[in-house]
Backbone bond lengths (Angstrom), bond angles and torsions (degrees), N, CA, C in turn:
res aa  C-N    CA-C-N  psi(-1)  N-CA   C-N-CA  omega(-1)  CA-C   N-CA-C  phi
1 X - - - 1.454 - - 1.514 108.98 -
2 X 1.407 105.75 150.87 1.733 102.75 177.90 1.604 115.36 -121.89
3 X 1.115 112.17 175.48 1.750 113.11 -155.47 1.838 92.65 -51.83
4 X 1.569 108.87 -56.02 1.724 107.30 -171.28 1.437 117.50 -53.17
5 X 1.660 128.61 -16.68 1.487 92.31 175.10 1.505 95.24 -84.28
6 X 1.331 146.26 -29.61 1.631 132.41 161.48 1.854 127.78 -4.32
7 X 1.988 77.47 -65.31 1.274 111.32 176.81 1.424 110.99 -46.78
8 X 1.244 119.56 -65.39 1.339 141.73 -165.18 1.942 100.39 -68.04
9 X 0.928 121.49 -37.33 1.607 120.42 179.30 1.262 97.16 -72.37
10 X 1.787 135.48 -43.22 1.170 132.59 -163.19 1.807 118.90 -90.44
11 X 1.833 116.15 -11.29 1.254 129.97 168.44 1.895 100.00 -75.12
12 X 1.403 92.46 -55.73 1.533 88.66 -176.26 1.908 127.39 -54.84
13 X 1.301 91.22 -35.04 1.878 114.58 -170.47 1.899 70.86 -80.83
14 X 0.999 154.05 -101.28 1.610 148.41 -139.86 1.492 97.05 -46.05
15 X 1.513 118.29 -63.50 1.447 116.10 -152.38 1.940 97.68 -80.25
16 X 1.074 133.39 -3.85 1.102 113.04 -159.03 1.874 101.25 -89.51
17 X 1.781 104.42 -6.63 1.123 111.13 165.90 1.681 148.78 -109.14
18 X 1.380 77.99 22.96 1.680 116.67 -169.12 1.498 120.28 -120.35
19 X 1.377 124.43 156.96 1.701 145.46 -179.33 1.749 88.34 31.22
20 X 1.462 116.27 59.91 1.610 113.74 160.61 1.286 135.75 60.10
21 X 1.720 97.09 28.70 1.697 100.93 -163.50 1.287 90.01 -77.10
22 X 1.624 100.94 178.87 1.785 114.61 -171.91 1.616 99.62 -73.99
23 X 1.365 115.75 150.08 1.322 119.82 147.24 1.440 118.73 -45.19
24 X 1.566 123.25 158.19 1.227 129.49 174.91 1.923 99.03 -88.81
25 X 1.575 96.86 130.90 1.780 96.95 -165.34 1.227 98.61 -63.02
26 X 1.548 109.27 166.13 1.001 113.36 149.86 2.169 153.11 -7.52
27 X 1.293 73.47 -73.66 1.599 97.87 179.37 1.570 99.99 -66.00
28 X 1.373 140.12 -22.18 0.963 134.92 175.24 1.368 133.09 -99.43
29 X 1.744 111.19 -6.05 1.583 110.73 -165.47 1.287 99.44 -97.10
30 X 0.952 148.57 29.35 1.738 159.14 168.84 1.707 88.44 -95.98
31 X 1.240 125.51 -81.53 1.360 126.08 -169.75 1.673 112.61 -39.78
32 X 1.699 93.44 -62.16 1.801 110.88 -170.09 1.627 107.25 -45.76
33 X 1.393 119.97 -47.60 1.337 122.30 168.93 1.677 132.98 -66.08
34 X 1.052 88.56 -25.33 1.995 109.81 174.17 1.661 98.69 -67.71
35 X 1.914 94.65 -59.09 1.537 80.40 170.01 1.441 141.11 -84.85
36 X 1.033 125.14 6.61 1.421 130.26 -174.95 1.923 88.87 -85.56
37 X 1.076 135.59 -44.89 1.147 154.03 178.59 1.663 122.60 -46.74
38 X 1.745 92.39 -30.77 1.400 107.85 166.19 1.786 112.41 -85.68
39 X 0.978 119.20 -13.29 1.774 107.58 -159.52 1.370 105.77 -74.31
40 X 1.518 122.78 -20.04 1.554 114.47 -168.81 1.502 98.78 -65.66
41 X 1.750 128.05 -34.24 1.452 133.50 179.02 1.521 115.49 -75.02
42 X 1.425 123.70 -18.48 1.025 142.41 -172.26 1.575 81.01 -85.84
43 X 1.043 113.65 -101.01 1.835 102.76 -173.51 1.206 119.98 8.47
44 X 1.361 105.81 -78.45 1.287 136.64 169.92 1.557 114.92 -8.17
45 X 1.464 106.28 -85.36 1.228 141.26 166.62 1.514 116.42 -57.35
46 X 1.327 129.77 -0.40 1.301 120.70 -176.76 1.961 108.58 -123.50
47 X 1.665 89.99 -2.72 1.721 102.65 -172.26 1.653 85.22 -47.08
48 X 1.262 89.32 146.50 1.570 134.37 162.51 1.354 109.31 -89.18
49 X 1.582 132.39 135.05 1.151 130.80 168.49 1.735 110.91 -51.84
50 X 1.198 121.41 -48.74 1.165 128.68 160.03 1.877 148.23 -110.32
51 X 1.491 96.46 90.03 1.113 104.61 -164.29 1.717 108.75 -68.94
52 X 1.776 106.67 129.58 1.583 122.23 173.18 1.160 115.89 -83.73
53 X 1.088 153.56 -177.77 2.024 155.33 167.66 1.218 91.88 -52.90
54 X 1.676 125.95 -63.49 1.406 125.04 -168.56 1.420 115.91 -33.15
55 X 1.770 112.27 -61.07 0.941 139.24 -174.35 1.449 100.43 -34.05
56 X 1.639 108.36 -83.16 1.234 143.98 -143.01 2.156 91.63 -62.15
57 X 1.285 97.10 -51.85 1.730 101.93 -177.61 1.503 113.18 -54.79
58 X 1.446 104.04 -53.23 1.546 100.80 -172.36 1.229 132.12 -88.65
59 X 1.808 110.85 4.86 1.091 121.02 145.58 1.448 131.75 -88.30
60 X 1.103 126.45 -19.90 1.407 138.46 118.56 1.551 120.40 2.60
61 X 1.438 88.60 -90.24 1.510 105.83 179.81 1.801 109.14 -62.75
62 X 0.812 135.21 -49.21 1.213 120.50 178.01 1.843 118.17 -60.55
63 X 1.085 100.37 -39.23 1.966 101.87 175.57 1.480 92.52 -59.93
64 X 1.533 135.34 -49.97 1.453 122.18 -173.80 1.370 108.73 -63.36
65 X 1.083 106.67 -58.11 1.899 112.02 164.44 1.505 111.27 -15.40
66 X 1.560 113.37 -81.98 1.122 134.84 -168.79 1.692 111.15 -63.82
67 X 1.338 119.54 -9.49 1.305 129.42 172.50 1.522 104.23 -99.94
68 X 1.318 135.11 -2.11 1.124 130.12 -177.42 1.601 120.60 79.15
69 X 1.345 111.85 29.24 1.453 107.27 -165.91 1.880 80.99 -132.62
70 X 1.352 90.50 92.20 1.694 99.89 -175.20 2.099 101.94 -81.58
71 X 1.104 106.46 -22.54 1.335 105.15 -178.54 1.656 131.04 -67.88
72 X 1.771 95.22 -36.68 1.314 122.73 170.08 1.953 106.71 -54.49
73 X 1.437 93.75 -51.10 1.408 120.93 -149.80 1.615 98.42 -69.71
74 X 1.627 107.17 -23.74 1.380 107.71 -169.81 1.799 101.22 -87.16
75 X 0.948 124.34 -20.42 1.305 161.13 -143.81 1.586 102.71 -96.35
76 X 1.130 108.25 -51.04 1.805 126.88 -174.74 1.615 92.31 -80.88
77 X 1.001 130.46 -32.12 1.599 132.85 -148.52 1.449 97.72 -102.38
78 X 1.204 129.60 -32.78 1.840 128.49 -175.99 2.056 83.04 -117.10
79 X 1.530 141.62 20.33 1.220 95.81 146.89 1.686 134.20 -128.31
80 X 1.239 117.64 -178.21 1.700 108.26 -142.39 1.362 88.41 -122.53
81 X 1.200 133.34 157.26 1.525 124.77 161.73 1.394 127.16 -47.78
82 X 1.684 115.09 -38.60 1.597 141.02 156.27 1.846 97.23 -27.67
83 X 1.707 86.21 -88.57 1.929 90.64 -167.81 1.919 103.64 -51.20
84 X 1.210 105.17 -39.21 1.473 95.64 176.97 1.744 136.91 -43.85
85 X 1.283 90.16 -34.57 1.720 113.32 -178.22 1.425 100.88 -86.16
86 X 1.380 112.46 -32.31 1.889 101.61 -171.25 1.681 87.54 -80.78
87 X 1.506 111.50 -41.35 1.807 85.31 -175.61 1.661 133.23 -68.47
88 X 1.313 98.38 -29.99 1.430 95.33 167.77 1.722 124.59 -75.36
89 X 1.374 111.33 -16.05 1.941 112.80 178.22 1.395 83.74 -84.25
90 X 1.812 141.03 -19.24 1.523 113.37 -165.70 1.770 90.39 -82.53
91 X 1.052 98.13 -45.04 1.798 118.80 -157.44 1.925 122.01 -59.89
92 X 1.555 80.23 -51.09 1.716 105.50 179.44 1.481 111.33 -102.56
93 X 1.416 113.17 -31.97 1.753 110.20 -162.50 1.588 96.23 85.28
94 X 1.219 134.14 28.51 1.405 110.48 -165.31 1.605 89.21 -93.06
95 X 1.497 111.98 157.78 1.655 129.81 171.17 1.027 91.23 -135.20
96 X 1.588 113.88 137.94 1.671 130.21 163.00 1.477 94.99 -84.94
């Protein structure tokens, strides 16, 4: 598996609760939740011997996704090691 289907579980799990999209029908939210329920094992099971930022973010973001923490999840998905380092020297003072 590669970082975008991550991506793609974690755009859908954010946006499917945002600017008024439809609910997931009926007949389908038994499954949609079964599977969101699977991705933390899916992770798991899909590691790459060598994980890239891509990798590492949008699997990230999808376990927050799939945990219901769509904010985190949006969060993992737009950040870079760059913005990462300016937020923690603004936030923490931290220096590597």
């Amino acid at each position: 598996m590669t970082f975008d289907f991550f991506a793609l579980i974690t755009v859908i799990e954010i946006e499917r609760h945002e600017r008024h999209n439809p609910k997931i029908p009926r007949k389908f939210k038994v499954d949609y939740l079964q599977a969101l329920e699977k991705i933390p094992n899916l992770i798991g099971r899909a590691a790459p011997k060598k994980w890239d930022q891509n990798m590492i973010g949008s699997a990230c973001a999808a376990l927050a996704a799939s945990k219901g923490n769509r904010l985190l999840a949006r969060a993992y998905l737009e950040m870079s090691e760059h913005n990462a380092l300016v937020f923690l020297r603004e936030e923490t003072g931290y220096e590597p």
